[in-house]
C-alpha angles and dihedrals in degrees: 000000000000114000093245085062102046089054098053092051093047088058088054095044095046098060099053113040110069097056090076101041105064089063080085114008132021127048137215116315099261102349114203126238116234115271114253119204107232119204101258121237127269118264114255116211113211095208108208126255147191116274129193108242110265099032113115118242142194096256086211085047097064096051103056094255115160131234141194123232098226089049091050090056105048083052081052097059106027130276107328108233122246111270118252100024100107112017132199115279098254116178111251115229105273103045101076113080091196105063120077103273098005109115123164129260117223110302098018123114114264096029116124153190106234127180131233086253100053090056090038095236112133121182137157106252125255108277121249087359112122113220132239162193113312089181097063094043105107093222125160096238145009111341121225111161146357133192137171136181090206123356095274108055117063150170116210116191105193136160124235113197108203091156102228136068112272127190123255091224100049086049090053094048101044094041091056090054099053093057099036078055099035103039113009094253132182114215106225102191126332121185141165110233147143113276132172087358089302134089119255141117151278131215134183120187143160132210147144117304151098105288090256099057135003116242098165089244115059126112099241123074107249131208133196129188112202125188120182132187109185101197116183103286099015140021123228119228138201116181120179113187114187133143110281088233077076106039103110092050095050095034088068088056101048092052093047080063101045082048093068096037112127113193123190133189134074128291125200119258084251092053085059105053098039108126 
């Protein structure tokens, strides 16, 4: 793919993958700690004293006024800033590859290309569809692979790595609800099913965007098609996006592709028999 068109479908791809995916894994951008009241420190009295003319002095100082350290020392250093208005650069949930469910957005450390054999997925590609750039797609986890028909339209695979085993249904359902609050969206069909030879879900939904992402607010009704396979440790995901004015063209392709999908690795007894 030319590097014109990489970098269109990478626009489309970077708006509308994140809204599905904190329903599981990621938290709010710099979340705050809780504020913890710290025992203020005692007051210090500057008695006054005898100067020899012509020395400066503190004029509070020399009226007994008193001052507290912490006070002294932000003069000292200039005007401390507000709390709170520039706060610390935590990493938001979703960018760690080390905790349990963190994994990195694109150019962050610990993100990686991986291919369909390290994460033991196999599947014929979409049809017609030229492939891209993982590297450029904005997906909350580890990229694999990227295809689009024309530079609107795309389907994404990417690994997420929670590190422990979560249930299909509780995905679907809490996927459903991120982008119905977050977008508007209209679920079209979900459904827990067997895919690939393990058990995860399927959800179809519409909302506001550009044909290429969802934003809640575009002009041009907007559909994505998410699959998820939660394993053990990590959870497999396929996500098209096309106008919905497409769907049923690019929705045979895409399930040509999931037809063909082979997924290894264990699930819990619990992910099996989620229904």
């Amino acid at each position: 793919m030319k590097p014109r068109n990489t970098r269109v479908l990478v626009f489309a791809t970077a708006l509308l993958t994140a809204p599905l995916l904190p329903a599981w894994s990621q938290a709010p951008v710099h979340p705050r700690p809780p504020q913890q009241q710290e025992p203020k420190p005692p007051k210090v009295v500057i008695k006054e004293t005898p100067v020899e003319q012509g020395a400066p002095q503190d004029q509070g100082a020399a009226q007994g006024q008193t001052q507290d350290p912490a006070t002294a020392q932000g003069q000292a250093q200039g005007t401390p800033q507000e709390q709170g208005t520039t706060p610390p650069a935590e990493p938001q949930q979703g960018t760690q590859a080390t905790p349990p469910g963190q994994t990195a957005a694109p150019g962050q450390p610990g993100q990686k290309v991986v291919k369909p054999e390290e994460i033991g997925i196999s599947f014929a590609p979409p049809q017609g569809w030229q492939q891209g750039d993982p590297t450029k797609v904005a997906v909350t986890g580890d990229p694999c692979c990227v295809w689009s028909p024309d530079n609107v339209a795309s389907i994404v695979a990417f690994v997420q790595r929670p590190g422990k085993p979560l249930n299909p249904k509780v995905l679907l359902e809490q996927s459903a609800k991120a982008l119905q609050s977050a977008f508007g969206a209209e679920v079209k069909t979900k459904e827990v099913k067997d895919i690939g030879g393990l058990r995860g879900f399927s959800l179809v939904v519409t909302a506001p965007g550009n044909g290429g992402a969802v934003d809640g607010k575009g002009t041009v009704p907007t559909t994505q098609h998410w699959i998820g396979i939660p394993r053990a440790q990590d959870v497999i995901v396929f996500l098209m996006t096309t106008p919905d004015a497409s769907f049923a063209q690019n929705e045979q392709v895409f399930q040509g592709m999931l037809n063909t999908l082979k997924v290894s690795g264990t699930q819990t007894p619990d992910q099996q028999a989620s229904k």
